[in-house]
Residue, then its C-alpha position, 0 to 999 in steps of 0.5 A: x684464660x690467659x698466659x703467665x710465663x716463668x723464668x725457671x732459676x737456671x733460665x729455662x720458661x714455662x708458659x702456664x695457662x692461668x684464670x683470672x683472680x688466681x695468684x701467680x703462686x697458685x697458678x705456678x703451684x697448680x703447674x708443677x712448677x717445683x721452683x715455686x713452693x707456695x709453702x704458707x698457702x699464699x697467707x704471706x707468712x712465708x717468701x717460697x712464692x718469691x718472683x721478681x717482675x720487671x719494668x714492663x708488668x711491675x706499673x700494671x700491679x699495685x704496690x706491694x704492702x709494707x708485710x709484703x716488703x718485710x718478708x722479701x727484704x728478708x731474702x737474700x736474693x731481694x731486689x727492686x722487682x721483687x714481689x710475693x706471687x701469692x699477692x699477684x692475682x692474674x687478670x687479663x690486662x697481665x697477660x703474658x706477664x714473666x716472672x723471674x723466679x729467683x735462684 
C-alpha cells in the first residue's frame, strides 16, 4: 500500500491510502472524497474523475489517450496537466503522487 494525496477544490489535502492496480478515481471514490464522482464507473465516458497532475508525476504516467483528451478538452477548467483519475492505475513508483482536484 501506498499514499495518494488529493488537493481538495478550496485547498484543503487528503492523504488516502491506496493499493496497487486501482485507479485514482476509485481510490478518491472509495475515500468519500465528494469532489470526485467517478460517475461513468471509471469506463471514460464521463470527466467527474477530473484531476490535474503536475510536473513532478505527470514524466512517470503514460500519456493520456486521444479518448482521454477528447473528454477533458471538453472541460472548462482543462489545462496541460489535466488527466482522467479513472485512467491513472496507482502503483508504488507514484507513491504520494498529488492530485489537484479541479474546482
Amino acid at each position: 500500500m501506498g499514499k495518494v494525496i488529493y488537493v481538495l477544490p478550496d485547498g484543503g489535502e487528503r492523504a488516502v491510502e491506496a493499493r496497487e492496480g486501482e485507479s485514482l478515481m476509485q481510490v478518491a471514490v472509495q475515500a468519500g472524497i465528494d469532489a470526485i464522482e467517478g460517475e461513468c464507473g471509471g469506463e471514460m465516458s464521463c470527466a467527474t474523475c477530473h484531476v490535474w497532475i503536475g510536473d513532478e508525476c505527470a514524466t512517470k504516467l503514460k500519456r493520456a489517450s486521444q479518448d482521454e483528451l477528447d473528454l477533458l478538452e471538453a472541460d472548462d477548467l482543462f489545462t496541460d496537466e489535466s488527466r482522467l483519475g479513472c485512467q491513472i492505475k496507482y502503483s508504488s513508483e507514484l507513491d504520494g503522487i498529488i492530485a489537484r482536484i479541479p474546482g
